[in-house]
C-alpha positions as CSV (number, residue, x, y, z in Angstrom):
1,X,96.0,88.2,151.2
2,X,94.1,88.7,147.9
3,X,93.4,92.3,147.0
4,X,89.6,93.4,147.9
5,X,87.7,95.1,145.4
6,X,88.2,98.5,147.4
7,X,91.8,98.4,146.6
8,X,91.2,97.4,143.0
9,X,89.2,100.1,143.0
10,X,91.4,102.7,144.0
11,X,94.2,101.9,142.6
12,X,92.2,101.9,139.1
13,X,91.0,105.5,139.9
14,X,94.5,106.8,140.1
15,X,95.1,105.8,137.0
16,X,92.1,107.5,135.5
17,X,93.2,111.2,137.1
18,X,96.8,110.6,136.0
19,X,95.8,109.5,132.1
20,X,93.4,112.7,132.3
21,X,96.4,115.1,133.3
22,X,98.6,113.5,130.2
23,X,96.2,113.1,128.1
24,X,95.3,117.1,128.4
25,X,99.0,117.9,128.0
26,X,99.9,115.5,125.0
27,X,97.2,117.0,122.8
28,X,96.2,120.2,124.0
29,X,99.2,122.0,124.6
30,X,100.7,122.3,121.5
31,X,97.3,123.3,120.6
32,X,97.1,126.1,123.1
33,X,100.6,127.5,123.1
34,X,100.7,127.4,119.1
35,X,97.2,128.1,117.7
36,X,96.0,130.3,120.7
37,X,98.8,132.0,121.8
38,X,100.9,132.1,118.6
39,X,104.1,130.7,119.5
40,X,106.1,129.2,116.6
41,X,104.9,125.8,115.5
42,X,108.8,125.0,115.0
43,X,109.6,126.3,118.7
44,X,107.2,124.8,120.2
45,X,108.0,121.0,118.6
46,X,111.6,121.6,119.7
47,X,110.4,122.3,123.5
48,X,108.0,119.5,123.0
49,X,110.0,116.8,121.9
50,X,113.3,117.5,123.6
51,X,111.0,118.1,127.3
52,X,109.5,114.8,126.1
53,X,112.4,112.9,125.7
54,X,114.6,114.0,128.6
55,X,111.7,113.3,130.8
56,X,111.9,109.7,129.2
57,X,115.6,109.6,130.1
58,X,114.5,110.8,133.4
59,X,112.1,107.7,134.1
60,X,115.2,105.2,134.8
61,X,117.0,107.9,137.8
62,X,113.6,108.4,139.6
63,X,112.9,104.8,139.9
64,X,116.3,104.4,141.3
65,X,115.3,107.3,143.7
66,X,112.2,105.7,144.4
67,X,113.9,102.1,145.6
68,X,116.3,104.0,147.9
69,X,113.2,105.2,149.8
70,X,112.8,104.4,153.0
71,X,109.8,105.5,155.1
72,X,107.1,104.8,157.5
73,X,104.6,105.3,154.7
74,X,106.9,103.0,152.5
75,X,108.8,103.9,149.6
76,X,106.1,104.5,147.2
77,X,103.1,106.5,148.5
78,X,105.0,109.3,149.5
79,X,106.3,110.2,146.1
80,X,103.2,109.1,144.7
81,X,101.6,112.0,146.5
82,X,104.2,114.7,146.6
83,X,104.5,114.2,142.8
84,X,100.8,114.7,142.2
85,X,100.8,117.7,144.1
86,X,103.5,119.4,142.4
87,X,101.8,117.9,138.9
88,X,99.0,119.6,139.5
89,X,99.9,123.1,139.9
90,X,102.5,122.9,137.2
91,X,99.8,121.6,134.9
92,X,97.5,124.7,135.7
93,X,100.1,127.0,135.4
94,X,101.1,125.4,132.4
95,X,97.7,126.4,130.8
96,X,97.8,129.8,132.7
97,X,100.5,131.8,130.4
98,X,100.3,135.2,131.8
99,X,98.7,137.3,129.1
100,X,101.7,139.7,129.6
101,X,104.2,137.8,128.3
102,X,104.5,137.3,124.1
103,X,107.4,136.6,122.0
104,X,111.0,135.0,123.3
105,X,109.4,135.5,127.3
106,X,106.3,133.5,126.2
107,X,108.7,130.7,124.6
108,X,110.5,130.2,127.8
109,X,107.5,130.1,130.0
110,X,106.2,127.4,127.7
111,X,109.6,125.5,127.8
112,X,110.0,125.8,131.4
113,X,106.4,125.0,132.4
114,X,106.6,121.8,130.2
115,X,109.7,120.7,131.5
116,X,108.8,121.0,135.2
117,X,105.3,119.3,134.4
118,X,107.8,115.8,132.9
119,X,109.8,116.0,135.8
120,X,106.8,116.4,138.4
121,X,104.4,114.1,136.1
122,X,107.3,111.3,136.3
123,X,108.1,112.0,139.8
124,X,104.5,110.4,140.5
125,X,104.0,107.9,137.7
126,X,107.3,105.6,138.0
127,X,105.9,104.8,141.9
128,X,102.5,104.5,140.8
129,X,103.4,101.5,138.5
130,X,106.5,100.8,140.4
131,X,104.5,99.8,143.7
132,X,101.9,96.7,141.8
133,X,104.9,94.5,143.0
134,X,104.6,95.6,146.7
135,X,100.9,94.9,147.2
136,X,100.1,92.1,145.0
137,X,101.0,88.6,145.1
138,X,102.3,88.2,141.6
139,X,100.7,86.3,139.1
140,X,97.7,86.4,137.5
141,X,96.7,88.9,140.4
142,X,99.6,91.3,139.3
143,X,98.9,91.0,135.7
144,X,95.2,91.5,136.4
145,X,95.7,94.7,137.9
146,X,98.1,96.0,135.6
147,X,95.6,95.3,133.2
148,X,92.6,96.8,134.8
149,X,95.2,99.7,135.9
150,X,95.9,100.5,132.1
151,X,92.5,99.9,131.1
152,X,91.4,102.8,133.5
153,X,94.1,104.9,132.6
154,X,92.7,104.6,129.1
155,X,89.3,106.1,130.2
156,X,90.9,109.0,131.5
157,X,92.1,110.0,128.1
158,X,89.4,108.5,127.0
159,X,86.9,111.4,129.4
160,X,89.4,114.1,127.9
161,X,89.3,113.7,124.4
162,X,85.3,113.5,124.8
163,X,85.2,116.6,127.4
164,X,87.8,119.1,126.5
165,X,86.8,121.4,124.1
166,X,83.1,121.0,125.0
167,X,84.3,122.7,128.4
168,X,87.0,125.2,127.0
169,X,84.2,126.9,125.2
170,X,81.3,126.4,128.2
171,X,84.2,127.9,130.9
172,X,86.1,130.8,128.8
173,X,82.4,131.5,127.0
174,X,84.0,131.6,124.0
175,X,87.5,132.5,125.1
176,X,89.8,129.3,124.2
177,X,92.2,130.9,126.9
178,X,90.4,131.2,129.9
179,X,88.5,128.0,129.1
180,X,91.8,126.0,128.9
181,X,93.1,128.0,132.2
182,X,89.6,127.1,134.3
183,X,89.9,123.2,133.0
184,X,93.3,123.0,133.9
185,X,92.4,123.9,136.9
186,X,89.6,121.3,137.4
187,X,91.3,118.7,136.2
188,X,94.1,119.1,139.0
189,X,91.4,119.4,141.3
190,X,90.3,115.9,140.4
191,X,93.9,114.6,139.9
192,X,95.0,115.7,143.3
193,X,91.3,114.1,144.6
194,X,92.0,110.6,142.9
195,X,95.4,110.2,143.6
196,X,94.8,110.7,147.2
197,X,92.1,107.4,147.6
198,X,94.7,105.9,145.9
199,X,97.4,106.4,148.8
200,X,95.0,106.1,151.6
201,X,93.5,102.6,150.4
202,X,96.5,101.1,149.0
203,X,99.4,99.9,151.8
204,X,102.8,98.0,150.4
205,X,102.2,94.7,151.9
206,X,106.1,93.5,150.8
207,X,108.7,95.5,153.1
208,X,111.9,93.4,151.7
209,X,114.5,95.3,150.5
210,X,114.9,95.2,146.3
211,X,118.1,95.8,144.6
212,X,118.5,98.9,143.4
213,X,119.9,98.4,139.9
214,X,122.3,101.3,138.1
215,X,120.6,102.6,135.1
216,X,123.2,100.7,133.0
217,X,121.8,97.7,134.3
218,X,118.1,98.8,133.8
219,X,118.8,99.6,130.2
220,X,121.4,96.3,129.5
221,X,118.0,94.2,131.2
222,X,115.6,95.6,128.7
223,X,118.5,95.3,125.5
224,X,119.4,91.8,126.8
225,X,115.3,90.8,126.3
226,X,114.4,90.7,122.8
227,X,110.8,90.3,123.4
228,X,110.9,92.9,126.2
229,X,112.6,95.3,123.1
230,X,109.9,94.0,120.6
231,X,107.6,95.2,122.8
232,X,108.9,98.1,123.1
233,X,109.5,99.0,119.6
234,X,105.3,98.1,119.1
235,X,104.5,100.6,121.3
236,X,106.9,103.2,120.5
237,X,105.4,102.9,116.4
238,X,101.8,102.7,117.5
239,X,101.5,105.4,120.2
240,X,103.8,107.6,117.7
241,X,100.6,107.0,115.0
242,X,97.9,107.9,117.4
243,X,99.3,110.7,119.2
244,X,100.4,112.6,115.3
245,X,96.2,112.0,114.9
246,X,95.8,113.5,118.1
247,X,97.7,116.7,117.8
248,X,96.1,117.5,114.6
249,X,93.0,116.4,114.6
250,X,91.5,119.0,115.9
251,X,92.9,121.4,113.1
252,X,91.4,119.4,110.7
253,X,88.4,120.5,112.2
254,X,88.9,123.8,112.9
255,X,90.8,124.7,109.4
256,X,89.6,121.8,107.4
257,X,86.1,120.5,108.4
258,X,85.4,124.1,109.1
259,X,82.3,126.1,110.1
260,X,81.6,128.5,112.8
261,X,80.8,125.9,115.2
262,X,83.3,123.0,114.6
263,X,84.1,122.7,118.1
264,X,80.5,121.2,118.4
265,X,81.6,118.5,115.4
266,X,84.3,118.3,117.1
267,X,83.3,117.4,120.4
268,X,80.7,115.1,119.2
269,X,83.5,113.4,117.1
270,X,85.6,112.9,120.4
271,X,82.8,111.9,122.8
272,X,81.6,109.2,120.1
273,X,85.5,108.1,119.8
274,X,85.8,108.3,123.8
275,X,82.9,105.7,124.6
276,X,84.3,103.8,121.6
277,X,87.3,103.4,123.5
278,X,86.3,102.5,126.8
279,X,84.1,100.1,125.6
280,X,87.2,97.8,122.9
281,X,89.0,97.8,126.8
282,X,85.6,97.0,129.2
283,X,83.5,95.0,126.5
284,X,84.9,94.6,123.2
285,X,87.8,92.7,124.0
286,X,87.0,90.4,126.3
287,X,84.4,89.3,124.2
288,X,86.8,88.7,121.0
289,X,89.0,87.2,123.2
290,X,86.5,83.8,123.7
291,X,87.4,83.2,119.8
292,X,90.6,84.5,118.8
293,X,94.5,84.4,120.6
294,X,95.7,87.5,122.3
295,X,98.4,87.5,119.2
296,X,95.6,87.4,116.6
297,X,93.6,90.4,118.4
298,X,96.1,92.4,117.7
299,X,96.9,92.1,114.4
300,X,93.2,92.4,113.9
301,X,93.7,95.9,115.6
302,X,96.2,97.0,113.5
303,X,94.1,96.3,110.4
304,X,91.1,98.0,112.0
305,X,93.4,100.7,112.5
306,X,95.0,101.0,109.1
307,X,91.6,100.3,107.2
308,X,90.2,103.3,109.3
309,X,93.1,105.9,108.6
310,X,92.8,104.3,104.6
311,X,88.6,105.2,104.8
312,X,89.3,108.6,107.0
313,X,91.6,110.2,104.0
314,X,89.1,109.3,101.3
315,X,86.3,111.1,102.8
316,X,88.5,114.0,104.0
317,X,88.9,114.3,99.7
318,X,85.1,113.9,99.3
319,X,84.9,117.9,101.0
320,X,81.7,116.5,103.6
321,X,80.1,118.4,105.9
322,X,78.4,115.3,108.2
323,X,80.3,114.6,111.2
324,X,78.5,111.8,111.2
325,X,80.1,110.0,108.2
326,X,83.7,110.5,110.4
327,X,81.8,108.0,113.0
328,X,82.7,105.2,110.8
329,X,86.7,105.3,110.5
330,X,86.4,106.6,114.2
331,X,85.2,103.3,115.3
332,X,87.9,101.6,113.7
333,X,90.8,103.8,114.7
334,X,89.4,104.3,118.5
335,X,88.4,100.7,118.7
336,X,91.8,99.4,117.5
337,X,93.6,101.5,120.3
338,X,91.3,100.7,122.9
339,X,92.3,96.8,121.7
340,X,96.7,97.3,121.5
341,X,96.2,99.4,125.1
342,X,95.4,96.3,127.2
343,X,97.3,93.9,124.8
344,X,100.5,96.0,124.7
345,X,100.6,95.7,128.3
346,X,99.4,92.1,128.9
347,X,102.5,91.6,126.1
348,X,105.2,92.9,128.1
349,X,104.0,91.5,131.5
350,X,104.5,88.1,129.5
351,X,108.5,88.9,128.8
352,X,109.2,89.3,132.8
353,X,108.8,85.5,132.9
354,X,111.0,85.1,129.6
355,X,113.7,87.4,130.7
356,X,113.7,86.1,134.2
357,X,115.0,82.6,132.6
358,X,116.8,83.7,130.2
359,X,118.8,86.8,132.1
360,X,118.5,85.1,135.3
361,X,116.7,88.2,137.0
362,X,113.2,89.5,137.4
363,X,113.1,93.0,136.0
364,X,109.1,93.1,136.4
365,X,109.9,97.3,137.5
366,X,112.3,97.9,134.9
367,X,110.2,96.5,132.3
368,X,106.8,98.1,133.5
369,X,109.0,101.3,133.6
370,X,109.7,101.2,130.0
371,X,106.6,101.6,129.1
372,X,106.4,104.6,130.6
373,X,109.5,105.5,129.2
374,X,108.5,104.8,125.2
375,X,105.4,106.2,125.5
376,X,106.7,109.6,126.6
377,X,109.4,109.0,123.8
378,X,107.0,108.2,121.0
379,X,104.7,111.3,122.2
380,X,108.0,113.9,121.9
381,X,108.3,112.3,118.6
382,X,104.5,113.0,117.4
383,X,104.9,116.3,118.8
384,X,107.8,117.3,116.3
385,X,106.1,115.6,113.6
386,X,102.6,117.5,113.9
387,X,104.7,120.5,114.6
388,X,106.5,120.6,111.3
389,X,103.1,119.6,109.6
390,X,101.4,123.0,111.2
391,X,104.6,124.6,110.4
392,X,105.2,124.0,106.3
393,X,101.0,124.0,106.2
394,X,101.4,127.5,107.4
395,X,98.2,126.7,109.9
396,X,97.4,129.5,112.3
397,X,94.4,131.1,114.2
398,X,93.2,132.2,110.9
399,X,90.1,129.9,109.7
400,X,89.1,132.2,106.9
401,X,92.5,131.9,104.7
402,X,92.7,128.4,105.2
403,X,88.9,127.4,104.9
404,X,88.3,129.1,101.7
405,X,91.8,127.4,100.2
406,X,90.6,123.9,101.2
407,X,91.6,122.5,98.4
408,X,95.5,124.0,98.6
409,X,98.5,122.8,99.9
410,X,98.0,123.3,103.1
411,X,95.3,121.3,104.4
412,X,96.7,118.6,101.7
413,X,99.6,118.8,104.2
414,X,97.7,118.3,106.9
415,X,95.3,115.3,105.5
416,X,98.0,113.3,104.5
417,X,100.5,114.2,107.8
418,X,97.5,113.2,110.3
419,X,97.1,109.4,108.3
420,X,99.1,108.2,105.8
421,X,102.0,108.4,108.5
422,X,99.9,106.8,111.0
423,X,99.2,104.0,108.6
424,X,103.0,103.2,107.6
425,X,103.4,103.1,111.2
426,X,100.6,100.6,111.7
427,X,102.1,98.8,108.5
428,X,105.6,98.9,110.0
429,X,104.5,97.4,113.6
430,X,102.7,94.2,112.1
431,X,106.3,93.3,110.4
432,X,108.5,93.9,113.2
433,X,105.8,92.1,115.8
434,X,105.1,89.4,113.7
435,X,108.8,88.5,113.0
436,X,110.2,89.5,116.2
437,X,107.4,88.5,119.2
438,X,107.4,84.8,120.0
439,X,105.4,84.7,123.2
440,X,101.8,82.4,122.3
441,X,99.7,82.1,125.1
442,X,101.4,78.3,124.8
443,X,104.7,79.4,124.9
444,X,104.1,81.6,127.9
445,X,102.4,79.0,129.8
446,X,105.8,76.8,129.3
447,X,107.8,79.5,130.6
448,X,105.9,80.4,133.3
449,X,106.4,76.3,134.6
450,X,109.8,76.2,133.8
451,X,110.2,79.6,136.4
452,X,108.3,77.7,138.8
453,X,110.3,75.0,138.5
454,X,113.4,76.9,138.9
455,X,112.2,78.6,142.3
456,X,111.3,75.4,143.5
457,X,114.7,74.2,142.8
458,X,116.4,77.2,144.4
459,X,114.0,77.0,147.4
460,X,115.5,73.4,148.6
């Protein structure tokens, strides 16, 4: 039976309270820990990137966990919601350092906070993707709501990059700390809300057993798929250039931009960015789709992209004060990601076909996984990056030194960090896609007969 919209819709609001929760994480907490609460830039890369990583490492075990399962519930829901529970009170005592802690004690509440919120946030997210097999009937249905499922996801980082610091400062009144500690806590709320219409709406309608494969084998699947790995690689280099943009960009407007009220430029810059993004996923796209191939979207992306970062730098030299003239590379830059999040995943649906004929075995949860799995990988990776940037700019809650030295290393450091690196990432993807991706809408069409044909030959 076809999903009804009521399920469609559910499933699509668990994925905006999940995005929401990582989206506050991957670029506010290095924010908060470092610039609020003066931990070492340095330390805090280190505890962000290795957290960040061994939760990636992580992603392969829990979906093994997950397809042992067995319940009355099914072997998805459960985990779904025992994950989000535990998410959600890691991630508010994540932004709820006691104020009594400081030095080497506030270092390890950071690092342990952050590595129970991986663990928890992965507990949950490897079933949420994992169960699109059990309750759709493959297919352009499955595909469809992966789609729809990631689009949504992008509007919840899409809500938090246009509500956070708009709230911190409403909630705290002026206090970054408690304003970060109250949203935290809001946003659980929600999570925990979302997540829950998403269990009591969706039901596994598949109860066969699947194979449980070793993580060898999950890992030899993906390396054995070259345009499964090309995949990979695109989103590894492209979410590694947003999220550097998104760690710092809000010290460019606190140290660079400047001002007394740069959250409000701030905030404006984000909410402008925000609908900019959910619109390239809702609107945008599917109308440039009528005239140009999936393929050829893309690389239009990554030129919007790359073109935006190139116009972004040469007004950050011009020294202006109009939030307004940052509107322009915004739309680029926001547009272009709002574009590669629905195509990066409509690209790897289309290798489960190509490694099903060519490996001999559908890995559609192994693949879908790895996405997951890169995106945490490319984040811990940002993370470092931005880190070192704040830490050889010598950026710290100290506007005055650094506002009045505009012009000096440091917020050179930062200019260039936050995009020329994301635009030799850009650069690098349209190489390694272009020479390494051979799925056309043609060539996928031909594979996906030649797998029908070959279950139609195993059925008799």
């Amino acid at each position: 039976m076809k999903l009804t919209g009521r399920e469609k819709a559910a499933y699509g609001l668990g994925a905006v309270g999940k995005d929401m929760v990582y989206m506050l994480s991957a670029s506010y907490v290095l924010y908060y820990y470092q610039d609020i609460l003066g931990v070492s830039a340095i330390a805090m890369g280190v505890i962000l990137m290795v957290a960040r990583v061994f939760d990636a490492f992580n992603d392969p075990i829990m979906g093994i966990i997950v397809a042992k399962t067995r319940t009355r519930w099914g072997k998805f829901r459960p985990w779904l919601l025992i994950g989000t529970l535990l998410n959600a009170v890691i991630l508010y005592l994540m932004f709820a350092a006691p104020p009594a802690l400081d030095g080497s004690g506030l270092i390890a509440y950071a690092a342990i906070t952050y590595v129970l919120w991986g663990v928890t946030y992965t507990m949950m997210d490897i079933p949420y993707w994992s169960m699109i097999p059990a309750f759709t009937e493959g297919g352009k249905e499955r595909e469809g709501l992966s789609t729809l499922a990631r689009s949504c996801a992008g509007v919840g980082s899409a809500l938090i990059t246009i509500i956070t610091m708009k709230c911190v400062y409403l909630l705290g009144q002026g206090n970054e700390r408690t304003g970060f500690r109250l949203l935290a806590l809001i946003i659980a709320v929600i999570f925990i809300v979302f997540i829950s219409v998403t269990c009591i709406n969706i039901k596994e309608k598949s109860t066969a057993d699947v194979d449980s494969p070793s993580i060898g084998q999950m890992f030899s699947a993906l390396l054995h798929n070259d345009q499964a790995m090309a995949v990979v690689v695109t989103i590894v280099l492209i979410n590694c250039s947003i999220y550097i943009t998104s760690n710092l960009v809000i010290y460019f407007f606190k140290y660079d931009f400047g001002g007394a009220n740069w959250y409000d430029s701030f905030t404006l810059f984000n909410m402008f960015g925000g609908a900019i993004q959910i619109l390239s996923m809702m609107v945008f796209f599917p109308v440039i789709r009528k005239w140009l191939s999936s393929i050829n979207v893309f690389f239009v992306s990554l030129g919007m992209a790359a073109l935006g970062y190139a116009i972004l730098l040469v007004l950050m030299f011009t020294n202006m004060t109009n939030v307004h003239l940052l509107f322009v590379p915004g739309f680029l830059i926001f547009a272009a990601f709002g574009f590669q999040t629905v195509l990066t995943t409509v690209f790897l649906a289309n290798t489960v076909d190509y490694g099903e004929l060519k490996n001999q075995r559908r890995d559609e949860s192994v693949i879908f996984s790895m996405q997951t799995f890169v995106v945490k990988l490319a984040s811990g990776v940002a993370a470092m990056i931005a880190s070192v940037c704040l830490a050889v700019c010598k950026l710290s809650n100290d506007t005055t030194q650094v506002v009045d030295a505009a012009a000096g290393s440091s917020v050179l450091g930062l200019r260039f960090t936050m995009t020329v690196i994301p635009i030799i990432g850009l650069v690098a993807t349209f190489f390694i896609f272009r020479k390494r991706y051979i799925l056309t809408e043609e060539k996928v069409e031909e594979i996906a007969a030649q797998v029908k044909a070959k279950r139609e030959r195993e059925a008799q």
